[in-house]
Z-matrix of the N, CA and C atoms (Angstrom, degrees):
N
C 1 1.449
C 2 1.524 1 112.19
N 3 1.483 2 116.61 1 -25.61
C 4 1.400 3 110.97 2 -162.78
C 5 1.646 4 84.95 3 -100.69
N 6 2.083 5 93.10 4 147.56
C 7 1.601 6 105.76 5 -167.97
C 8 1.517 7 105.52 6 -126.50
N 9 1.314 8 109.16 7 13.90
C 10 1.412 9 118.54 8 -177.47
C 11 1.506 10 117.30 9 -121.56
N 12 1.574 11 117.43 10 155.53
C 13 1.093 12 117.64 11 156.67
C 14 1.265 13 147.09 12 -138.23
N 15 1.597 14 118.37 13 149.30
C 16 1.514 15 117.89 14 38.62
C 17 1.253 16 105.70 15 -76.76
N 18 1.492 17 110.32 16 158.83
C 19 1.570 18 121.22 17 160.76
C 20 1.765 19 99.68 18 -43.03
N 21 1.455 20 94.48 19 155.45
C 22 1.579 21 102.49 20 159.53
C 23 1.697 22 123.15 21 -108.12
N 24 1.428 23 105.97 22 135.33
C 25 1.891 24 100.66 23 -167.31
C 26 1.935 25 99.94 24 -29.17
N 27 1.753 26 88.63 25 147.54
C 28 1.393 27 79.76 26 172.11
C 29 2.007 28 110.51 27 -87.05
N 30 1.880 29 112.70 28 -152.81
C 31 1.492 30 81.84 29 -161.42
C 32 1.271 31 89.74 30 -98.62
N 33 1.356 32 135.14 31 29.39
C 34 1.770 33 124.27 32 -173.94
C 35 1.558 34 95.52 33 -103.78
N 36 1.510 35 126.71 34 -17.45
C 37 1.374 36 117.13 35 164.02
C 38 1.886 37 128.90 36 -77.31
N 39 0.979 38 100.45 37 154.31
C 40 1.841 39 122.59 38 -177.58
C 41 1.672 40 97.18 39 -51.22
N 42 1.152 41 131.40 40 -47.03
C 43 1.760 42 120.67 41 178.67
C 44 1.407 43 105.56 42 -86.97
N 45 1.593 44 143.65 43 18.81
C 46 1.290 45 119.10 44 175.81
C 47 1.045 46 138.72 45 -42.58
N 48 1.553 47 125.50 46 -10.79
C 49 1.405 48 137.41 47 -156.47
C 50 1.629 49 91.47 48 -101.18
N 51 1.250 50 124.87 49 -4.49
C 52 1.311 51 128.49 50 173.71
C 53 1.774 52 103.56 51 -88.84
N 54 0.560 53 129.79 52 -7.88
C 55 1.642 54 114.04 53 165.01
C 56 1.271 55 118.46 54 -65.48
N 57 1.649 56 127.22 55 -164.41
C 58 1.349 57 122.71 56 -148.20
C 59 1.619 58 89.72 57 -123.47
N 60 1.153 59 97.58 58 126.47
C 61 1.610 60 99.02 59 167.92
C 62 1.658 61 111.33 60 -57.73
N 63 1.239 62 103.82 61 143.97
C 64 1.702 63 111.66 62 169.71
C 65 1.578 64 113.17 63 -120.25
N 66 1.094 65 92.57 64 -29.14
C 67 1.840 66 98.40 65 174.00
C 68 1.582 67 135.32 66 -152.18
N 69 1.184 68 139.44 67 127.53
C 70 1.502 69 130.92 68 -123.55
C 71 1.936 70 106.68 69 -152.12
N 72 1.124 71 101.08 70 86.22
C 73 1.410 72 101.25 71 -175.91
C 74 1.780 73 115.64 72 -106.54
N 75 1.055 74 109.00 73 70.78
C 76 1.408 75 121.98 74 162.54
C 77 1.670 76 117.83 75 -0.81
N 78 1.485 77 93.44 76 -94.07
C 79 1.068 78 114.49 77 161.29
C 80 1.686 79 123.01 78 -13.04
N 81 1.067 80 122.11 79 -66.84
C 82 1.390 81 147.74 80 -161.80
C 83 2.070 82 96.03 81 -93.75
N 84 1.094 83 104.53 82 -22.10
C 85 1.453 84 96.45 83 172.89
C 86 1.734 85 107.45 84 95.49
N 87 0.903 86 131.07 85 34.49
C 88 1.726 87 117.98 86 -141.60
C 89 1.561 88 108.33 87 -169.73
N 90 1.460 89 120.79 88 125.77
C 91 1.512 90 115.31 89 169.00
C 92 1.425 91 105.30 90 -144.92
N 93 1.204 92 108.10 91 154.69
C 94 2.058 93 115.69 92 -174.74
C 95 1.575 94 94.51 93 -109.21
N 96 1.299 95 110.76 94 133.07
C 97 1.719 96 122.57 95 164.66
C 98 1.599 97 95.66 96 -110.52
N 99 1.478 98 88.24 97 161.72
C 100 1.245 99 105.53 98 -153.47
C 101 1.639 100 113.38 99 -77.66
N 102 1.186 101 108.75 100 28.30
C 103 1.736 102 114.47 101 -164.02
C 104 1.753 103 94.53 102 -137.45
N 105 1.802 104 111.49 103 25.65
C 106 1.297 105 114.81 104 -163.72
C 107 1.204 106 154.58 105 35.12
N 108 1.397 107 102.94 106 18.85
C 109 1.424 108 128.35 107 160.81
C 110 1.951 109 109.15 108 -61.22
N 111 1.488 110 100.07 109 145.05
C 112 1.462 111 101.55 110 -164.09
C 113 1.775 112 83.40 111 -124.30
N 114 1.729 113 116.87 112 99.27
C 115 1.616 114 97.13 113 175.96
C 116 1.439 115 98.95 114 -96.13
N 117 1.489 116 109.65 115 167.17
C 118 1.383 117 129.12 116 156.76
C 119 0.965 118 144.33 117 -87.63
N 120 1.646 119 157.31 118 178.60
C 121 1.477 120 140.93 119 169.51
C 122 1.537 121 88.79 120 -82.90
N 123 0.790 122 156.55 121 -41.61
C 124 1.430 123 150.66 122 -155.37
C 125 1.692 124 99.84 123 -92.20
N 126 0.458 125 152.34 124 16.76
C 127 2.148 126 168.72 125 134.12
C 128 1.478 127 89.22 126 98.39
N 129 1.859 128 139.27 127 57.27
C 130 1.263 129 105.40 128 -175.47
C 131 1.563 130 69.94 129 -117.27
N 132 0.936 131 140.43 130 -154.71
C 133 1.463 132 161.01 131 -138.22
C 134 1.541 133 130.97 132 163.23
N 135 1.095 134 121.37 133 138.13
C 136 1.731 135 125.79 134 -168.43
C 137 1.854 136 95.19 135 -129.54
N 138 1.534 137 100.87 136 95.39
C 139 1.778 138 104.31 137 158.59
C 140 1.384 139 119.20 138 -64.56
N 141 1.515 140 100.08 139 150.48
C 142 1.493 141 120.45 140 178.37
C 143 1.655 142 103.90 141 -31.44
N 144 1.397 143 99.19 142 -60.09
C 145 1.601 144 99.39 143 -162.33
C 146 1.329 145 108.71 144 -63.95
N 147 1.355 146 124.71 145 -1.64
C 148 1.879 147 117.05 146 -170.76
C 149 1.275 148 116.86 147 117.24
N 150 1.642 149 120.09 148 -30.19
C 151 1.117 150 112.62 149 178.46
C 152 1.058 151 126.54 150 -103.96
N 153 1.431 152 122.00 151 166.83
C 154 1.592 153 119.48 152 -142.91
C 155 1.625 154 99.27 153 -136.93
N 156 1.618 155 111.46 154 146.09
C 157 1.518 156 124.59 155 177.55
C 158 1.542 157 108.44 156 -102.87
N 159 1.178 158 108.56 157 114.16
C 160 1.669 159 109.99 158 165.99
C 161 1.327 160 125.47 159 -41.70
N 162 1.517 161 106.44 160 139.44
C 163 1.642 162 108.16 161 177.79
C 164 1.524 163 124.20 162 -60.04
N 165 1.253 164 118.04 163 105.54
C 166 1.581 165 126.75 164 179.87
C 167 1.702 166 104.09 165 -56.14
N 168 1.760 167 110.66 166 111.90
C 169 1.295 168 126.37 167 -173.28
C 170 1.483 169 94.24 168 -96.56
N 171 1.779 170 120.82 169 142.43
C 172 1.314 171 127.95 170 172.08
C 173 1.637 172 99.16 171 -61.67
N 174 1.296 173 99.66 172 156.13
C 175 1.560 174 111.12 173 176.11
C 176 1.409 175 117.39 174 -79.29
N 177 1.439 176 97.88 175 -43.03
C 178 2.158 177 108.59 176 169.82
C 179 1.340 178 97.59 177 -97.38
N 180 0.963 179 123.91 178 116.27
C 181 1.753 180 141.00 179 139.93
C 182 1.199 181 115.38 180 -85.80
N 183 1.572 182 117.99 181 125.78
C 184 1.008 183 154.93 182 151.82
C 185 1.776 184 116.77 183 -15.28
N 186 1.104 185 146.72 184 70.85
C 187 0.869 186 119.57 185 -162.40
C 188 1.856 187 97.63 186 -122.95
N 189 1.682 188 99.99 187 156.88
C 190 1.267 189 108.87 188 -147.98
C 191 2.149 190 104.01 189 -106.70
């Protein structure tokens, strides 16, 4: 998918979140990098192939 260079990691590697965003919907919570990774505001992620990485929760939370 990626047409630039350098290539950007593809999404089966450990830095995928380092590729280049291509599309960015705020709103909706949600942006596609260009190695078809689908991240979230909540850090979970949806791979090309279907499967998906759970949202990484801070270890100390804030509590009020």
């Amino acid at each position: 998918m990626c047409q630039h260079q350098p290539l950007c990691p593809p999404a089966s590697a450990p830095d995928r979140e380092a590729a280049s965003l291509v599309a960015f919907h705020p709103e909706q919570g949600w942006g596609l990098l260009c190695n078809g990774v689908v991240v979230f505001e909540d850090t979970g992620e949806l791979l090309p192939d279907g499967s998906s990485v759970s949202a990484r929760r801070d270890l100390c939370e804030h509590v009020a």
